[in-house]
N, CA and C atoms of all chains as a GROMACS GRO file, in nm:
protein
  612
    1UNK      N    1  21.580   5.100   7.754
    1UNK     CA    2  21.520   5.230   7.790
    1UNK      C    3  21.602   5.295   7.903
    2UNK      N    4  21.716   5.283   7.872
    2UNK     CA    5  21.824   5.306   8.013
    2UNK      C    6  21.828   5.498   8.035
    3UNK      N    7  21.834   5.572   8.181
    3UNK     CA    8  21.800   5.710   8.150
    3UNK      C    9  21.943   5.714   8.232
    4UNK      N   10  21.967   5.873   8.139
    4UNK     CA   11  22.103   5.920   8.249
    4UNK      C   12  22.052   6.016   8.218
    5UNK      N   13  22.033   6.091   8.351
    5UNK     CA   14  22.008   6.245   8.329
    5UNK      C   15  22.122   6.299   8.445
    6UNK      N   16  22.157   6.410   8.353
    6UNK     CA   17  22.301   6.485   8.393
    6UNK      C   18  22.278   6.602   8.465
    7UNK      N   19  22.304   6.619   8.588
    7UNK     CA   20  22.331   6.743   8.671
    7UNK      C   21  22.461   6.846   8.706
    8UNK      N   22  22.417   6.954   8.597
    8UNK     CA   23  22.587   7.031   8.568
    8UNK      C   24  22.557   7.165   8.665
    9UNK      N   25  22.414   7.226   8.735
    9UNK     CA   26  22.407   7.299   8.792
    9UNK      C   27  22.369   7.298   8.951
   10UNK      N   28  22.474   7.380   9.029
   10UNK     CA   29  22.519   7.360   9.123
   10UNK      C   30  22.385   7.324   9.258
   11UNK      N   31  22.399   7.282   9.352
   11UNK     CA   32  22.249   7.268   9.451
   11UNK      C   33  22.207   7.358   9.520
   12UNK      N   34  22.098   7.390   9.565
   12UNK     CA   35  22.058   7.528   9.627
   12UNK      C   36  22.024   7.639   9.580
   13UNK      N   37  22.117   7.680   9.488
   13UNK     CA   38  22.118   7.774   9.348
   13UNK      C   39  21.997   7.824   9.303
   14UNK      N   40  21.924   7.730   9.260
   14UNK     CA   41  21.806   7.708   9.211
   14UNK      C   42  21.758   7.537   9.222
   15UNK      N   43  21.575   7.553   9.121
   15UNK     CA   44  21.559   7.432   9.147
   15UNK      C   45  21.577   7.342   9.059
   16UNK      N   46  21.658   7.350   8.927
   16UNK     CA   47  21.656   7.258   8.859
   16UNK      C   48  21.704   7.136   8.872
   17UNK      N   49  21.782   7.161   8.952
   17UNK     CA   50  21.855   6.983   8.973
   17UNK      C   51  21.758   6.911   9.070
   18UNK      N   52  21.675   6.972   9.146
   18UNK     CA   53  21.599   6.933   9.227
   18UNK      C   54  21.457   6.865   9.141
   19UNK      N   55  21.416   6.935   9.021
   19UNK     CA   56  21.357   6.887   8.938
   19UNK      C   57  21.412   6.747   8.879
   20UNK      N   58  21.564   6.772   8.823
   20UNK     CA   59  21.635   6.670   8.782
   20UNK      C   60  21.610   6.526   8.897
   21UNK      N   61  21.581   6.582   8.992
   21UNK     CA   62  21.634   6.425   9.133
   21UNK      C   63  21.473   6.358   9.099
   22UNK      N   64  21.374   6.441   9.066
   22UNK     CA   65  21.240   6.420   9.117
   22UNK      C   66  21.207   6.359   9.006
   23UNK      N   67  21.285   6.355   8.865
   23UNK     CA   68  21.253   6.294   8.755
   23UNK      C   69  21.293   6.157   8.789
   24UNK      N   70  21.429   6.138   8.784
   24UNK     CA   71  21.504   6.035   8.864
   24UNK      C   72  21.411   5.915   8.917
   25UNK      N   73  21.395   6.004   9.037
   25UNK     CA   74  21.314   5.920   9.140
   25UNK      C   75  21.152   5.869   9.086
   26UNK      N   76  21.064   5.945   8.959
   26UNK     CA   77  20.951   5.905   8.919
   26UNK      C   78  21.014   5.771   8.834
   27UNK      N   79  21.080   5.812   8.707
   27UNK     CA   80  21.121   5.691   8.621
   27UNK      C   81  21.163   5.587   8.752
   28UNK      N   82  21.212   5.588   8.831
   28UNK     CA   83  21.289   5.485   8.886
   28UNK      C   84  21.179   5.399   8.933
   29UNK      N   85  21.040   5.455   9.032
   29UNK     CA   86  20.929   5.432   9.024
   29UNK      C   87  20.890   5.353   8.976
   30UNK      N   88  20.895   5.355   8.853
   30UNK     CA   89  20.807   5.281   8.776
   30UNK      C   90  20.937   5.219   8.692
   31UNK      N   91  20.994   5.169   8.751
   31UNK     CA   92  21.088   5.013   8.746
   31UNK      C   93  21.225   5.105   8.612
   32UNK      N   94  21.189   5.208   8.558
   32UNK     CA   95  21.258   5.200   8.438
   32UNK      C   96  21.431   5.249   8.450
   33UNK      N   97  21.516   5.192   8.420
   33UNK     CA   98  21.677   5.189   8.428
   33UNK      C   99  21.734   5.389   8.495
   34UNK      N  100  21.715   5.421   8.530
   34UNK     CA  101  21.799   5.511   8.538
   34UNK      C  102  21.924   5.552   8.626
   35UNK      N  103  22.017   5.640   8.574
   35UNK     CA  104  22.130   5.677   8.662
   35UNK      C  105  22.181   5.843   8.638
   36UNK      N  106  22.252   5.880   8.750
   36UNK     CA  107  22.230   6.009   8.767
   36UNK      C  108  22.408   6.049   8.768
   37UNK      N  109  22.412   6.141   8.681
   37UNK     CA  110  22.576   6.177   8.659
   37UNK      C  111  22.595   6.315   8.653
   38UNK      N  112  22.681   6.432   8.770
   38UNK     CA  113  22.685   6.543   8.827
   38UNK      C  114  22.850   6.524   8.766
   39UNK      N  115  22.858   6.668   8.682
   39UNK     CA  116  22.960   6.736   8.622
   39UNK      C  117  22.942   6.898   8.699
   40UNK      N  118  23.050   6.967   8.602
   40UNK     CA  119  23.050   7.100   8.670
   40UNK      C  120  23.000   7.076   8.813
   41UNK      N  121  22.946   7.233   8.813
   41UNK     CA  122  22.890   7.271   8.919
   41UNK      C  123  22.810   7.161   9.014
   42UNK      N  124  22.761   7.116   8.915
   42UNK     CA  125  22.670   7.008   8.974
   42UNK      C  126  22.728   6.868   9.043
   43UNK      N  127  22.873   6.884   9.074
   43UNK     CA  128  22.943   6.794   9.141
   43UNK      C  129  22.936   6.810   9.262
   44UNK      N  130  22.880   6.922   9.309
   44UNK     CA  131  22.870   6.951   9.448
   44UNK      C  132  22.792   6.929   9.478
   45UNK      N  133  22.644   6.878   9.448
   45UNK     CA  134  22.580   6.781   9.493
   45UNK      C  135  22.614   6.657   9.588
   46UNK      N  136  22.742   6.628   9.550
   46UNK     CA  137  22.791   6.512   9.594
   46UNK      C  138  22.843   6.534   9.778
   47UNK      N  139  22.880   6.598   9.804
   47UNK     CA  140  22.960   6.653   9.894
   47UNK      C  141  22.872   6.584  10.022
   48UNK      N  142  22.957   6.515  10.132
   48UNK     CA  143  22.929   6.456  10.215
   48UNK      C  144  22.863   6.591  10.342
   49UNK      N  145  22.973   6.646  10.356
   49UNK     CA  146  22.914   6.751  10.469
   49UNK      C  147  22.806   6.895  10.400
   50UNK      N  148  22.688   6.891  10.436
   50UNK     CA  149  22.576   7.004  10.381
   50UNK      C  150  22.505   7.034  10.499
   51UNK      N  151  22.532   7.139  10.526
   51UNK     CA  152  22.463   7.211  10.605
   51UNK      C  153  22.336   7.310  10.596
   52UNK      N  154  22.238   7.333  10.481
   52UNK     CA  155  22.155   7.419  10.431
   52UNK      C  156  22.046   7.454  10.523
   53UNK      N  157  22.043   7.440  10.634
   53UNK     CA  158  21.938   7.471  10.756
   53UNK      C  159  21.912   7.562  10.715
   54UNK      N  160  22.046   7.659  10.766
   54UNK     CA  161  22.071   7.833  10.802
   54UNK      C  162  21.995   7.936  10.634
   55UNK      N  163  21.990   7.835  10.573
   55UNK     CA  164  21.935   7.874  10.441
   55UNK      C  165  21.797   7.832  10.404
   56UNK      N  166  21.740   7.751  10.489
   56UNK     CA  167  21.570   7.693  10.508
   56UNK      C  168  21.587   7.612  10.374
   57UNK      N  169  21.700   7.547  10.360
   57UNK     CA  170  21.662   7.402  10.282
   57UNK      C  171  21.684   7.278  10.314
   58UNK      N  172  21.629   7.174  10.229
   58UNK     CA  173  21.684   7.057  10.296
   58UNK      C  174  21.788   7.022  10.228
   59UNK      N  175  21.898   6.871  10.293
   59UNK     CA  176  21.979   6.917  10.211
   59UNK      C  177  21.984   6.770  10.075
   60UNK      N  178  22.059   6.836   9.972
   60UNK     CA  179  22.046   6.747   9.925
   60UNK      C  180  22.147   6.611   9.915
   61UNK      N  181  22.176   6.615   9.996
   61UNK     CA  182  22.271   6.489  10.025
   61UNK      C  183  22.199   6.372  10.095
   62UNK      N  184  22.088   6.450  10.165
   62UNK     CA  185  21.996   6.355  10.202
   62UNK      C  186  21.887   6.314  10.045
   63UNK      N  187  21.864   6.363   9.989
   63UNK     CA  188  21.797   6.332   9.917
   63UNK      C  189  21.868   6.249   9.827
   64UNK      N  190  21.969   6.212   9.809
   64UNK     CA  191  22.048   6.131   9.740
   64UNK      C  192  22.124   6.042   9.776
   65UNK      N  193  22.092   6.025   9.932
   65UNK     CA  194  22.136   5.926  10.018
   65UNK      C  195  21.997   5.776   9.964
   66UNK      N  196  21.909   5.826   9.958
   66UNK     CA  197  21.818   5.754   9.964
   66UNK      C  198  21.809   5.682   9.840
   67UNK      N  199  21.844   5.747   9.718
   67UNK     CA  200  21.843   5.715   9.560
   67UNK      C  201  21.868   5.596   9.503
   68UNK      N  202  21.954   5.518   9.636
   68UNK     CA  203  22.018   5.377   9.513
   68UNK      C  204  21.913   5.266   9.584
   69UNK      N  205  21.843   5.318   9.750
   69UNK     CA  206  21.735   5.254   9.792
   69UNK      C  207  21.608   5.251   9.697
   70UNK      N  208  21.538   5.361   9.659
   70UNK     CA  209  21.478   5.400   9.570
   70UNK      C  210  21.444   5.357   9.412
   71UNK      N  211  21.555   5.292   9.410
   71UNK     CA  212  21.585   5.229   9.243
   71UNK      C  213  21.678   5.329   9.159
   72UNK      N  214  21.732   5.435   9.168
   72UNK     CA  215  21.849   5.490   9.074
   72UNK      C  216  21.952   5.396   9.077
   73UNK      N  217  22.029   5.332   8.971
   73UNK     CA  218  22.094   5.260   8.975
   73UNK      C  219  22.210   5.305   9.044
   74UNK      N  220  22.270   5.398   8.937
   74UNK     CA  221  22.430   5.469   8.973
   74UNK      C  222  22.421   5.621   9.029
   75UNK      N  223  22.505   5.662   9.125
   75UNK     CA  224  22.560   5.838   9.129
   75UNK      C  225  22.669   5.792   9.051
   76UNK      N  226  22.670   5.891   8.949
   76UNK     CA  227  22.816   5.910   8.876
   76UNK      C  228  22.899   6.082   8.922
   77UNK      N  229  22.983   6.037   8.923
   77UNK     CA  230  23.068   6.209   8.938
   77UNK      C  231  23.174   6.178   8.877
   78UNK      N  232  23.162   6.335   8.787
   78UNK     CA  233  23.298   6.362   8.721
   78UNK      C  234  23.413   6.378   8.769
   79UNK      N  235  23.515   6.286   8.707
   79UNK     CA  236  23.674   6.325   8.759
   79UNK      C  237  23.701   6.443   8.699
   80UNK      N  238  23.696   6.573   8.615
   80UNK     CA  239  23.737   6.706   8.582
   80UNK      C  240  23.644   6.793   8.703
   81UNK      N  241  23.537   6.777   8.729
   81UNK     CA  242  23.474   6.829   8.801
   81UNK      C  243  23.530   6.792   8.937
   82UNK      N  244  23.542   6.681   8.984
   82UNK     CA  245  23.601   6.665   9.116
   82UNK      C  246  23.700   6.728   9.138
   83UNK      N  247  23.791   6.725   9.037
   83UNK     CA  248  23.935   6.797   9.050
   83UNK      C  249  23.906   6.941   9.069
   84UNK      N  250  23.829   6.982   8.977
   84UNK     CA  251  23.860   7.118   8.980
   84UNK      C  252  23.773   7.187   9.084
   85UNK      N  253  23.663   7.107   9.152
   85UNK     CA  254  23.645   7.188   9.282
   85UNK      C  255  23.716   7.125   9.390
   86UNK      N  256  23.832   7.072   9.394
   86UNK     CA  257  23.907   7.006   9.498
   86UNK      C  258  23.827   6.908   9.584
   87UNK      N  259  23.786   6.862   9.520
   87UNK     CA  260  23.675   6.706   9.581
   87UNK      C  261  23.755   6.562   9.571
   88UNK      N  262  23.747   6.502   9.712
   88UNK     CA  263  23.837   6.333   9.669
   88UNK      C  264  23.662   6.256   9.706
   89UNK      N  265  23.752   6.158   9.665
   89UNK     CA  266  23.632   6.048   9.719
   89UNK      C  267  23.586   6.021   9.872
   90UNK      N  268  23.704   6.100   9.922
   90UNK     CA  269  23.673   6.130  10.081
   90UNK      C  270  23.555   6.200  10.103
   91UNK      N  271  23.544   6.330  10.013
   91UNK     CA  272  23.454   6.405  10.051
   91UNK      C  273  23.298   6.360   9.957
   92UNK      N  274  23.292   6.241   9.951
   92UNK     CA  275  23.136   6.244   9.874
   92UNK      C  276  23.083   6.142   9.946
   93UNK      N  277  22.944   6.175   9.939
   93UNK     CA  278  22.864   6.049   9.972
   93UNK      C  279  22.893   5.932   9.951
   94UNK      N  280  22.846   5.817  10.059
   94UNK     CA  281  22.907   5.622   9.998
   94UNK      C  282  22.812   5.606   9.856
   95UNK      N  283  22.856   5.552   9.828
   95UNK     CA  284  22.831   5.493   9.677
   95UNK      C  285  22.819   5.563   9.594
   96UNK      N  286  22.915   5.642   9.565
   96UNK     CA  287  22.921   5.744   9.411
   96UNK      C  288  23.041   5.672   9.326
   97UNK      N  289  22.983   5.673   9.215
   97UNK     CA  290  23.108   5.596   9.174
   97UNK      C  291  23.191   5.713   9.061
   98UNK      N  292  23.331   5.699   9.072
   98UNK     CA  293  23.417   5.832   9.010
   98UNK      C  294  23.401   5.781   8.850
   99UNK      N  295  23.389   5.887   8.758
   99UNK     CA  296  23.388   5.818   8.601
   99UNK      C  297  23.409   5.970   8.536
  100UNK      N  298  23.424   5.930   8.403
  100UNK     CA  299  23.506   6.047   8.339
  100UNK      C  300  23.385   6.051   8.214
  101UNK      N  301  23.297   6.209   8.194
  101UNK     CA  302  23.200   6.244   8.108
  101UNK      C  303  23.317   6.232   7.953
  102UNK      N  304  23.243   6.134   7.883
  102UNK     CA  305  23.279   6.155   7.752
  102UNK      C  306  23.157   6.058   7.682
  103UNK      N  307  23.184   6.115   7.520
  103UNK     CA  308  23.094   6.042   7.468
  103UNK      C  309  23.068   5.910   7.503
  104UNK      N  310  23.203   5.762   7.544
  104UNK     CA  311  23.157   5.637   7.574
  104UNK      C  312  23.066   5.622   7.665
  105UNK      N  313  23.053   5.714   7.786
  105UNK     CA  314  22.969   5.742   7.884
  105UNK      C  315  22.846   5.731   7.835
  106UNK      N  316  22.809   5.894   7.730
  106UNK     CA  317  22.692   5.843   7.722
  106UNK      C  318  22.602   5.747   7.625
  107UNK      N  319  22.688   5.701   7.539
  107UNK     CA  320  22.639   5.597   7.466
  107UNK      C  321  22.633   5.420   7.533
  108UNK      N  322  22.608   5.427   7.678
  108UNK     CA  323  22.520   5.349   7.736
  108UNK      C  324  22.421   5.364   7.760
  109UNK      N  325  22.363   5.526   7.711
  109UNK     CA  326  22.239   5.538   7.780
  109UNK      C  327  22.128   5.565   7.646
  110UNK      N  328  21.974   5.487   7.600
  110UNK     CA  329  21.915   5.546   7.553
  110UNK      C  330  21.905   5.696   7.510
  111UNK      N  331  21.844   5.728   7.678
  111UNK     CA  332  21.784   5.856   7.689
  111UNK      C  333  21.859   5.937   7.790
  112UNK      N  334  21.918   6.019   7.729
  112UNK     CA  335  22.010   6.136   7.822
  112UNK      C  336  21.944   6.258   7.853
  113UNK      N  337  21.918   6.341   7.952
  113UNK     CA  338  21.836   6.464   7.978
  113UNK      C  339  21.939   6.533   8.063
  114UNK      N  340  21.981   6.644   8.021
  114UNK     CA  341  22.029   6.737   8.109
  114UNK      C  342  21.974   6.867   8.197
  115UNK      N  343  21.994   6.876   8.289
  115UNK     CA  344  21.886   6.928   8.385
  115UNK      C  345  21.929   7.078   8.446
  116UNK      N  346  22.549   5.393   6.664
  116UNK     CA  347  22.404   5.462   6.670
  116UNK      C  348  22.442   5.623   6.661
  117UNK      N  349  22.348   5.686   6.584
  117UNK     CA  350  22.352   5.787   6.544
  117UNK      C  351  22.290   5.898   6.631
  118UNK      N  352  22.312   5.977   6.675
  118UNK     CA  353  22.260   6.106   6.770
  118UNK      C  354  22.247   6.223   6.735
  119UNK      N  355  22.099   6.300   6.731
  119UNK     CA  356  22.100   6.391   6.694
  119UNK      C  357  22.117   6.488   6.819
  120UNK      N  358  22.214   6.553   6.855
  120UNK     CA  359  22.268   6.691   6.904
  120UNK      C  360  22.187   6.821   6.908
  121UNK      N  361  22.053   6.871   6.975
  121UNK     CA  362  22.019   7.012   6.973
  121UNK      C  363  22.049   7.046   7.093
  122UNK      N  364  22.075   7.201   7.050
  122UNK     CA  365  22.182   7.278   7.140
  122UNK      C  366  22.132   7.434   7.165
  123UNK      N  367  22.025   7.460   7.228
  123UNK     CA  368  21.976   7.585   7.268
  123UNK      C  369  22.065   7.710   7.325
  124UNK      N  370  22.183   7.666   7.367
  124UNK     CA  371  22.252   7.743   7.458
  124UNK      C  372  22.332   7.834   7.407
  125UNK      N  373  22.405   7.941   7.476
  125UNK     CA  374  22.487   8.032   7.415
  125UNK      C  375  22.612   8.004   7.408
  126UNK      N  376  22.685   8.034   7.362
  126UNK     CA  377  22.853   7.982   7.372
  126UNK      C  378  22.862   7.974   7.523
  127UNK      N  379  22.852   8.085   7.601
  127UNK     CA  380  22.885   8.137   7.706
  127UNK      C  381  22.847   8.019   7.859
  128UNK      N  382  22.688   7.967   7.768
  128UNK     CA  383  22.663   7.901   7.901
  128UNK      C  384  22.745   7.755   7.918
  129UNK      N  385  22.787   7.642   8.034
  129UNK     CA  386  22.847   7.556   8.046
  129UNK      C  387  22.816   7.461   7.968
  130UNK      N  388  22.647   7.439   7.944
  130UNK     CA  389  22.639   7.341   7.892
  130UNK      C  390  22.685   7.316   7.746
  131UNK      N  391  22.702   7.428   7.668
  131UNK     CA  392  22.715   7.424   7.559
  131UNK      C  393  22.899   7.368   7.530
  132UNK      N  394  22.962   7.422   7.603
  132UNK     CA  395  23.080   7.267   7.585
  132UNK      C  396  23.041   7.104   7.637
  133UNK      N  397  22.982   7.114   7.735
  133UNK     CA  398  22.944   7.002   7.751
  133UNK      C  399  22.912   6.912   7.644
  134UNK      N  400  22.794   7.012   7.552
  134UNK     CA  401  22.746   6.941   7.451
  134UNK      C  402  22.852   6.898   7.365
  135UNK      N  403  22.934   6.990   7.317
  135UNK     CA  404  23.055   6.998   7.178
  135UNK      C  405  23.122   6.871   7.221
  136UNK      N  406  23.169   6.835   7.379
  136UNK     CA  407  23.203   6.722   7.391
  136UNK      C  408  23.162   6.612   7.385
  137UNK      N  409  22.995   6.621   7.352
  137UNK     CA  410  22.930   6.486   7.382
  137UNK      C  411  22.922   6.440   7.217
  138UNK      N  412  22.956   6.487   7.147
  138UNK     CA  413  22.891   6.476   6.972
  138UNK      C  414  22.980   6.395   6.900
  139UNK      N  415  22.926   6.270   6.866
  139UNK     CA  416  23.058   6.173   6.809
  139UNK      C  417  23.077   6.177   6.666
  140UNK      N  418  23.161   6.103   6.560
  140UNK     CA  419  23.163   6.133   6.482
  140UNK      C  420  23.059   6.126   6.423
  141UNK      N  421  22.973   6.010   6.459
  141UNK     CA  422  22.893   5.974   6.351
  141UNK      C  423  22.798   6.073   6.346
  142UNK      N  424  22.752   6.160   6.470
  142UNK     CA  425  22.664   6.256   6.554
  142UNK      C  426  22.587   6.336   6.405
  143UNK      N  427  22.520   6.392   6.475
  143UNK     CA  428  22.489   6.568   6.402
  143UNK      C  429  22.421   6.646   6.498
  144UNK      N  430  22.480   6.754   6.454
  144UNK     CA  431  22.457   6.903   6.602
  144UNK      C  432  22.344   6.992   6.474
  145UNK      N  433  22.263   7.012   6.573
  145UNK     CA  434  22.164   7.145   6.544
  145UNK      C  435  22.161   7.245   6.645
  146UNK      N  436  22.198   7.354   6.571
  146UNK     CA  437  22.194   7.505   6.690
  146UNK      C  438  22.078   7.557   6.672
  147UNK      N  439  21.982   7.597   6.770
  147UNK     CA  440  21.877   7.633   6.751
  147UNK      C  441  21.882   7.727   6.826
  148UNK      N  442  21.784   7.816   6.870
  148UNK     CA  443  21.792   8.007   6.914
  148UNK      C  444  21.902   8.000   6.974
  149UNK      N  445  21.987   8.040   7.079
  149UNK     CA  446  22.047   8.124   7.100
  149UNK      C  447  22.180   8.046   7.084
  150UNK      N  448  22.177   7.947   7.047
  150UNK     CA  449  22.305   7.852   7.020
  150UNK      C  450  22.391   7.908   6.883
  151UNK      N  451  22.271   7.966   6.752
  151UNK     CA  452  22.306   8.034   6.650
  151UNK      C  453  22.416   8.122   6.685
  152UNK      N  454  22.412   8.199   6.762
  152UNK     CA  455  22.532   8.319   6.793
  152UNK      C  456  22.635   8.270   6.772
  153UNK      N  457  22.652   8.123   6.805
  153UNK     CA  458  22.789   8.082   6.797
  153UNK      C  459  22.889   8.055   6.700
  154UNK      N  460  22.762   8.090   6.591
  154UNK     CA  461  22.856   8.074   6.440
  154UNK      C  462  22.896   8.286   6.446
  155UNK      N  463  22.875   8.339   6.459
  155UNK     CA  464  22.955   8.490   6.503
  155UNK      C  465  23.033   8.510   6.546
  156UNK      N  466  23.056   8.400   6.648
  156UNK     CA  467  23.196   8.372   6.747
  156UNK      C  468  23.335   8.350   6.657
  157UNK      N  469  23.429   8.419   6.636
  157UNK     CA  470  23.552   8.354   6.606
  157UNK      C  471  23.610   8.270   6.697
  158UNK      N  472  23.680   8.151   6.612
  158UNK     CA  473  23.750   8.038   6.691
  158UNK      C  474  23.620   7.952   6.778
  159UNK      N  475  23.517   7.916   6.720
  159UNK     CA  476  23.462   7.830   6.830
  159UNK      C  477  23.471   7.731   6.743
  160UNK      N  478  23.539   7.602   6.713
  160UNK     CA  479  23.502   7.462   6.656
  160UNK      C  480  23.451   7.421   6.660
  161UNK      N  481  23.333   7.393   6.517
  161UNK     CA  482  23.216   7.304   6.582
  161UNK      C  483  23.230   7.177   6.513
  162UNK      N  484  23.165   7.057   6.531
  162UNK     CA  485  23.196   6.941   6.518
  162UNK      C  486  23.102   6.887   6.376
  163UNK      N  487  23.192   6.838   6.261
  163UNK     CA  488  23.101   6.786   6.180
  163UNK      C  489  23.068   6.915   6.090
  164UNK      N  490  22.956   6.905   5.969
  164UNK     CA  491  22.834   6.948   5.948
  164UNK      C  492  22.781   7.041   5.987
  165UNK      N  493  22.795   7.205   5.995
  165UNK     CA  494  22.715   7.288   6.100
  165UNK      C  495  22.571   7.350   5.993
  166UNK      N  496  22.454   7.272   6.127
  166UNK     CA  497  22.307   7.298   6.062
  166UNK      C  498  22.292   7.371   6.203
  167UNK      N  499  22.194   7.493   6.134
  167UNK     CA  500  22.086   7.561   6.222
  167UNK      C  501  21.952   7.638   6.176
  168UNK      N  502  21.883   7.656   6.233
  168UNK     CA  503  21.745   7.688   6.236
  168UNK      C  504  21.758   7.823   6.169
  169UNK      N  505  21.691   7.840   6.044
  169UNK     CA  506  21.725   7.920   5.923
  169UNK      C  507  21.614   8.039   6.047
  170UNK      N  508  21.508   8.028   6.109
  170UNK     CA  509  21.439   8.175   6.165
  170UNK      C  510  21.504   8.164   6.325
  171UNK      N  511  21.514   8.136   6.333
  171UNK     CA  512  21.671   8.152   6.473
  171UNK      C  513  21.783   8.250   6.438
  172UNK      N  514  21.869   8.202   6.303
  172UNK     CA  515  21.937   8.319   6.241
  172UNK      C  516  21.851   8.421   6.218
  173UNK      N  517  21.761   8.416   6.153
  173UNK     CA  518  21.711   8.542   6.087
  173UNK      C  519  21.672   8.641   6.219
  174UNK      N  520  21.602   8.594   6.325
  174UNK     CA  521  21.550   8.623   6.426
  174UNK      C  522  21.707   8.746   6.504
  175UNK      N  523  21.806   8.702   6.536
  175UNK     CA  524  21.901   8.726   6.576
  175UNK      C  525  22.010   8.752   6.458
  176UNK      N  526  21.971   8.752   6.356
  176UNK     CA  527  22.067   8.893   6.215
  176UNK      C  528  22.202   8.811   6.213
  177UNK      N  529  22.193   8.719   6.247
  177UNK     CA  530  22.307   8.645   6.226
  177UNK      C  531  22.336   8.579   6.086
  178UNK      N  532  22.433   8.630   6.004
  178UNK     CA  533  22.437   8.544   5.848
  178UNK      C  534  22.510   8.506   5.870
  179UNK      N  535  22.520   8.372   5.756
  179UNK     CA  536  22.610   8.259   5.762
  179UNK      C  537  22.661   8.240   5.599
  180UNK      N  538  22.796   8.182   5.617
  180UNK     CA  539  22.824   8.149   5.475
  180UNK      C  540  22.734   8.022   5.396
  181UNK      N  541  22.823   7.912   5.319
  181UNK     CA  542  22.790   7.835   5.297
  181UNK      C  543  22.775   7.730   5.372
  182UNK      N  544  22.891   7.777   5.412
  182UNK     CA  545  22.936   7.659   5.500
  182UNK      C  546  22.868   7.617   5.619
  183UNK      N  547  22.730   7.693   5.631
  183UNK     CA  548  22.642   7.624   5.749
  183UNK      C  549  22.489   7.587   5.672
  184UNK      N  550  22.449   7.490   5.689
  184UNK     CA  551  22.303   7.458   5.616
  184UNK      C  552  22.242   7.525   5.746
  185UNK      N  553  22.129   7.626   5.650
  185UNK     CA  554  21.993   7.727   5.717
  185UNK      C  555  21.909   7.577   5.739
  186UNK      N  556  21.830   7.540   5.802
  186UNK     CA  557  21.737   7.452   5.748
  186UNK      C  558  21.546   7.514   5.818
  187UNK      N  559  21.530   7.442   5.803
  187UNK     CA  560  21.359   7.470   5.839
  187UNK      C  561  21.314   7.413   5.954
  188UNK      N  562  21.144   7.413   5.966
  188UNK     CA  563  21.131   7.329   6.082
  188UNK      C  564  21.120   7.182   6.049
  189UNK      N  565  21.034   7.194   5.888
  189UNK     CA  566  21.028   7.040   5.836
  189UNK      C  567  21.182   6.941   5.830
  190UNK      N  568  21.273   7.046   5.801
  190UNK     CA  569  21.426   6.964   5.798
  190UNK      C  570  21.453   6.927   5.942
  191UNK      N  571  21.374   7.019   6.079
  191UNK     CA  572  21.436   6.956   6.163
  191UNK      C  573  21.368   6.848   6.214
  192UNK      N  574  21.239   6.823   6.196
  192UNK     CA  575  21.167   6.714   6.210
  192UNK      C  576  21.217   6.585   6.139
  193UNK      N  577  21.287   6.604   6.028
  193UNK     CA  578  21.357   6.449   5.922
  193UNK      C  579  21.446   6.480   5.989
  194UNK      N  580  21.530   6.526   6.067
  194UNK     CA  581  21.700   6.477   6.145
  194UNK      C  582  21.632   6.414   6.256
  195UNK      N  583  21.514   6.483   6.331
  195UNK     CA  584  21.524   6.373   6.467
  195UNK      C  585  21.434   6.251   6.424
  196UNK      N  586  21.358   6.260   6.304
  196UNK     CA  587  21.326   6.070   6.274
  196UNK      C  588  21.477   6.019   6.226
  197UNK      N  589  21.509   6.063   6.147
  197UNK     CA  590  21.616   5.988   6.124
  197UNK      C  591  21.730   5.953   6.216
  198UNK      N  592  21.722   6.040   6.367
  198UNK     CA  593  21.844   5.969   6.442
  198UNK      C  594  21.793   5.879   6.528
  199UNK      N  595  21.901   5.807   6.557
  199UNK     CA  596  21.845   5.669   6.657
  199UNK      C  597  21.825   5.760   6.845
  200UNK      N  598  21.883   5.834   6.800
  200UNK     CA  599  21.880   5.943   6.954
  200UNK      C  600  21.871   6.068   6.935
  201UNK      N  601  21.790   6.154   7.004
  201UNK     CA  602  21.816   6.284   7.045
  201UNK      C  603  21.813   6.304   7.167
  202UNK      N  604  21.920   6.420   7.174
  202UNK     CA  605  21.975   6.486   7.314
  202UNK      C  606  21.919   6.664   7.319
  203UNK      N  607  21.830   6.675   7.359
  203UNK     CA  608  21.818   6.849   7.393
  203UNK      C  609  21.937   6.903   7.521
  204UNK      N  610  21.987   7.002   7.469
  204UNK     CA  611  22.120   7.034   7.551
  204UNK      C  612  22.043   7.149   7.615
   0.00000   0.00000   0.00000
């Protein structure tokens, strides 16, 4: 019953990825496999320095700091996405692990939801 | 394992390559509302088999040759028993 739900839209933006974290975090809850993999836009999620005060949000780097405490197994981030917003592994949160979106990807996972 | 592919989106939006990339051979893609447009599109490759939601086209005046199965709602209910997965894009 393994979940990967995919975050391709960017943070702050709106709330869907924020929906996406809150799914995450229920399945994880209740013991069941999931892991969380940010393409596109949604690679910027990852980004170590977030400042969203000045914008009255919280940020979400904190909220995904907490995730692998929580029970999400993996952060995945895309290597096309990293590249192309000029992101190294310098600039992301500890424990994201770098992986490349293709079909082998998601045929580890049951249940895939994109958010 | 076999995956059934529905794909709401417009050419235009991101996810909809996303999807085209996720669809393996064994796969099958269903375009459903606004994903239809994309058979209007010249040059968009789609993968496999192209099925879509016969009142999705009709809805949006979009005709198709042969070469795309119209199907129903009952046809789309026998693709997602029959796949071992579905993905809503």
């Amino acid at each position: 019953m393994s979940v990967l739900i995919i975050i391709d839209q960017a943070p702050y933006g709106n709330w869907s990825g924020r929906e996406a974290l809150d799914m995450a975090l229920s399945l994880a809850a209740f013991d069941q496999p999931v892991s969380l993999l940010f393409v596109g836009a949604g690679i910027n999620w990852l980004r170590k320095q977030q400042n969203p005060a000045p914008i009255q949000q919280k940020g979400v780097n904190r909220n995904l700091a907490g995730a692998t405490v929580f029970g999400i197994e993996e952060l995945l981030a895309d290597q096309d996405a990293l590249q192309r917003y000029g992101l190294g592994a310098e600039d992301l949160l500890d424990g994201v692990a770098i992986t490349h979106y293709d079909q082998d990807l998601l045929a580890n996972y049951l249940h895939v939801v994109c958010q | 394992m076999m995956t059934l592919h529905i794909l709401n989106k417009s050419p235009e939006h991101p996810r909809f390559r996303l999807c085209l990339e996720a669809v393996g051979d064994a796969d099958q893609l269903l375009l459903i509302e606004n994903a239809v447009l994309a058979l209007s599109v010249e040059g968009i490759k789609l993968p496999g088999r192209i099925m879509a939601l016969a009142s999705d086209l009709d809805a949006r005046g979009v005709s198709v040759d042969g070469s795309v199965d119209a199907i129903h709602y009952d046809g789309m209910v026998a693709l997602a028993a029959a796949a071992d997965r579905v993905i809503s894009w």
